[in-house]
N, C-alpha and C positions, 0 to 999 in steps of 0.2 A: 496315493495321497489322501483319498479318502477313507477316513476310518468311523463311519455310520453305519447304525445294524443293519440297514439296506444298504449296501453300496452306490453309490451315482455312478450314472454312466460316463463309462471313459473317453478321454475328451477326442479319441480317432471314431466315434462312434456319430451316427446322424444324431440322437436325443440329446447331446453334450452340453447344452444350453438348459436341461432339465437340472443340472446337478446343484447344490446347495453352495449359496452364495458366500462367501469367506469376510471378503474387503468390497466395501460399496463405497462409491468417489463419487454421487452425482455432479457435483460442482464441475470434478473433472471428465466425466460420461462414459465413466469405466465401473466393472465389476470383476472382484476375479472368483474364479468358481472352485470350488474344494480341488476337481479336477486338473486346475494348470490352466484351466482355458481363461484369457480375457475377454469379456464380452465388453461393447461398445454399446452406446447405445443406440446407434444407429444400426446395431443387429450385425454388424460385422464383427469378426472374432481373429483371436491370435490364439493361434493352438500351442503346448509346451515346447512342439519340436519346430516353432516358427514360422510355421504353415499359415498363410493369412486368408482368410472366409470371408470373402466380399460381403458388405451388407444386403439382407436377404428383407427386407422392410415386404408386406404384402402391398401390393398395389392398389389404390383405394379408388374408387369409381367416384366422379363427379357428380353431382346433386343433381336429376333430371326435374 
C-alpha cells in the first residue's frame, strides 16, 4: 500500500504507528495510515486483517 522511497513499516510489524498518515478525521478521532492501519486517538488501532490493538496510551504519574 505504501508507495514512498522509504517504505513505512508494515502494519503486522510493532513501529506500525510510525508510517505516513493518509486520511486525518480529528473531529472523528481517527487516522488512517498509508499502511491499512487505523489509528484512534486514544492510541488504539484496527489493523487491515481486523486485528484490534488495545489502546496503549503511556501512563502518566500524578503531580507530587
Amino acid at each position: 500500500m505504501c508507495y514512498h522511497a522509504s517504505p513505512c513499516p508494515a502494519a503486522d510489524r510493532a513501529d506500525r504507528d510510525t508510517a505516513v498518515t493518509v486520511a486525518f478525521h480529528p473531529l472523528q478521532g481517527w487516522s488512517l495510515l498509508c499502511n491499512g492501519v487505523l489509528l484512534f486517538e486514544d492510541t488504539g488501532e484496527l489493523l487491515p486483517d481486523g486485528q484490534i490493538i488495545a489502546p496503549h496510551r503511556p501512563l502518566t504519574s500524578a503531580a507530587a
